[in-house]
C-alpha positions as CSV (number, residue, x, y, z in Angstrom):
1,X,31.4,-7.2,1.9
2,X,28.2,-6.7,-0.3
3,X,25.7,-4.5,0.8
4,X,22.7,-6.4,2.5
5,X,19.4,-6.4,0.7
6,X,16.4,-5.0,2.4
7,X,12.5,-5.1,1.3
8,X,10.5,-2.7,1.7
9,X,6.5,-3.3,1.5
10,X,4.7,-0.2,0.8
11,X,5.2,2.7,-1.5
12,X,3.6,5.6,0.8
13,X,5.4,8.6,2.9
14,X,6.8,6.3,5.3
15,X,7.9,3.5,2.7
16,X,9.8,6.5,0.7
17,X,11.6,7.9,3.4
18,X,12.9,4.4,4.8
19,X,13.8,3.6,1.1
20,X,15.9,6.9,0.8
21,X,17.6,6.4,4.6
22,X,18.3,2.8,4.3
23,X,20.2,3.5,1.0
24,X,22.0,6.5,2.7
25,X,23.1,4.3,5.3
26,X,24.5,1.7,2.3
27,X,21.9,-1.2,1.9
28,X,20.9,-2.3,-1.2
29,X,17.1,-1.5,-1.3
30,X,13.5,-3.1,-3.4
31,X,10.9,-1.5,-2.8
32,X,7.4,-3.6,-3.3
33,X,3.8,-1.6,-4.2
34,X,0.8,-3.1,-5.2
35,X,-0.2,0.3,-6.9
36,X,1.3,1.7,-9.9
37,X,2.6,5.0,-8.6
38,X,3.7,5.9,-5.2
39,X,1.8,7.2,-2.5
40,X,-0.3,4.3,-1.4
41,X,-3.4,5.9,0.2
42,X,-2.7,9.1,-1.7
43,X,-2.8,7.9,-4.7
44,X,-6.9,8.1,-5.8
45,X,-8.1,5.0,-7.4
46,X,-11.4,3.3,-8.0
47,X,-10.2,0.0,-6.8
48,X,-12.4,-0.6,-3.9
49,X,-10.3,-3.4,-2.6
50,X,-7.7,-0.4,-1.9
51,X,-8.0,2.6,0.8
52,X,-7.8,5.8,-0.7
53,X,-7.8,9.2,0.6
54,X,-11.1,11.4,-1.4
55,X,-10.0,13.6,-4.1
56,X,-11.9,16.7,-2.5
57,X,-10.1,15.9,0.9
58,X,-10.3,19.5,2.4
59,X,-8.1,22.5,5.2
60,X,-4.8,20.9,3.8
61,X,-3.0,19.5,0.8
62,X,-5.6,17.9,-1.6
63,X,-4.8,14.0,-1.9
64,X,-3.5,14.9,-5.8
65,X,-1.3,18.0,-4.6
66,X,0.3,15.5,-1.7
67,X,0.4,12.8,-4.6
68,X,2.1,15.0,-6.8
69,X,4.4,15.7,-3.7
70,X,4.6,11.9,-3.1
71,X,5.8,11.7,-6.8
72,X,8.3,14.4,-7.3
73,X,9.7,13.1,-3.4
74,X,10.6,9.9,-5.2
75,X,12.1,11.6,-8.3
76,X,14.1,14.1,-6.6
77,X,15.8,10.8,-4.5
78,X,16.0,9.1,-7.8
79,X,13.5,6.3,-5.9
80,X,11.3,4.8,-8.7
81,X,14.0,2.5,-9.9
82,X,13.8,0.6,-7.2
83,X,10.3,0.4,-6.7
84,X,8.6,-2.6,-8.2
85,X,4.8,-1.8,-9.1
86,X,2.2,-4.1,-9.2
87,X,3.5,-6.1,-6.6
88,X,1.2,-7.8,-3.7
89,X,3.7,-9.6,-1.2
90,X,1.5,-12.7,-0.3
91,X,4.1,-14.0,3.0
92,X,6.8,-13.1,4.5
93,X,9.1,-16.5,6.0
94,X,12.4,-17.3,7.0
95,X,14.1,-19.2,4.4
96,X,15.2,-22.9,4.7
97,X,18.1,-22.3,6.3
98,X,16.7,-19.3,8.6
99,X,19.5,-16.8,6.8
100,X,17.6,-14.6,5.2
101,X,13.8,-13.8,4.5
102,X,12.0,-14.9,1.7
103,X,8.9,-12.8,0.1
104,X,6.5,-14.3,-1.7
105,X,4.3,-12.2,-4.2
106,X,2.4,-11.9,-7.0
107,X,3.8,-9.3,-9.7
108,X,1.8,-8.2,-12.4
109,X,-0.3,-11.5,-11.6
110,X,3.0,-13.4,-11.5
111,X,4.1,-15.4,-9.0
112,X,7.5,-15.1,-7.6
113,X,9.8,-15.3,-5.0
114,X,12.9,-13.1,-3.6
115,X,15.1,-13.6,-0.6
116,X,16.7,-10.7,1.1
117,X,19.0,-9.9,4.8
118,X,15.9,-7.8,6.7
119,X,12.6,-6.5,5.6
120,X,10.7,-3.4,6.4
121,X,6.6,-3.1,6.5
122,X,5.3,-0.1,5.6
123,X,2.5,-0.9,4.0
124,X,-0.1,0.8,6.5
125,X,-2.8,-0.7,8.3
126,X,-5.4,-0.2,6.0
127,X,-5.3,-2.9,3.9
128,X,-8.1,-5.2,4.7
129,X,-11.1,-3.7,5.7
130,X,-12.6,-5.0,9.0
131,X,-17.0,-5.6,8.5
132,X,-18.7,-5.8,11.7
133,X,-21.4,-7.9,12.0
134,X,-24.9,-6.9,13.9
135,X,-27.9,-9.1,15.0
136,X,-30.4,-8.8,12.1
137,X,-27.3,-8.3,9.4
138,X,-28.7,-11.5,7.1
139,X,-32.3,-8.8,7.6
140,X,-30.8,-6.0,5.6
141,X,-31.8,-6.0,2.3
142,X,-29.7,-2.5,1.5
143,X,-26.1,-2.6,0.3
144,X,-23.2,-3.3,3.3
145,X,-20.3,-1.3,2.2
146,X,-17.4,-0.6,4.4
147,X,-15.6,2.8,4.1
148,X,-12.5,1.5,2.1
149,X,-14.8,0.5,-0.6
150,X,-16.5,4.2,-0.7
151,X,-15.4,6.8,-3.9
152,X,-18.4,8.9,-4.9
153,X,-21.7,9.6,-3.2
154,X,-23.6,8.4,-6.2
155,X,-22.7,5.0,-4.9
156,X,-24.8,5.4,-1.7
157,X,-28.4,7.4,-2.8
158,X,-30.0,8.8,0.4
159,X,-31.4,6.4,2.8
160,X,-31.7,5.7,6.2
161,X,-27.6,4.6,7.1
162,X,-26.8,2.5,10.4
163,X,-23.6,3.8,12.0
């Protein structure tokens, strides 16, 4: 019998590990990141669409020392080559025929389609930032930025913030 094929969604810590047990256990394992490197929050970028941890993150492991970990986690395992970068999975269904699942997704601004036995999320839940709205909101004439979208604190000169 051919080992079943299991998707996971997210590159991170806990997308890693599940990748390495599942295919200690046997399965045939993708892995699907929308990044380019592992690590997922970790992994700095500038993309304010993303979450990402602050490169000066303090007490502990600095978000590039625990991305460098991230990294070399994945080589030792020999992980990357089943990772797919680039990769946004759009919706998760049950195929036609309600055997398998199918996983939609965009890959390198591709669309495409894979089916496979089970799927696995572990792509955090971070991913879409969550604006509250206040009476007066439509008032403000100052910039409305949610967390995710902060890098630097040039992006926010000093003024009065609402928290």
């Amino acid at each position: 019998m051919a080992a079943q094929r299991v998707a996971v969604i997210g590159a991170g810590a806990c997308g890693m590990s599940m990748m390495k047990t599942l295919r200690e256990d046997g399965f045939h394992v993708t892995c699907y990141e929308r990044r380019k490197q592992v690590g997922r929050l970790w992994a700095y970028t500038d993309d304010p669409l993303m979450t990402t941890a602050l490169p000066y993150y303090p007490s502990h492991l600095t978000a590039s020392q625990f991305q460098e970990f991230m990294e070399s986690y994945a080589r030792h395992f020999d992980l990357l080559s089943g990772v797919v970068f680039g990769a946004s999975v759009t919706r998760a269904t049950r195929n036609d025929d309600d055997t398998r699942w199918k996983l939609e997704m965009l890959v390198e601004g591709k669309t495409r389609s894979e089916e496979f036995d089970k799927v696995v999320f572990c792509h955090g839940y971070q991913t879409q930032p969550t604006m509250p709205k206040f009476e007066g909101q439509e008032l403000f004439k100052g910039t409305l930025m949610h967390a995710q979208q902060f890098r630097r604190q040039v992006q926010v000169p000093v003024r009065r913030c609402r928290g």
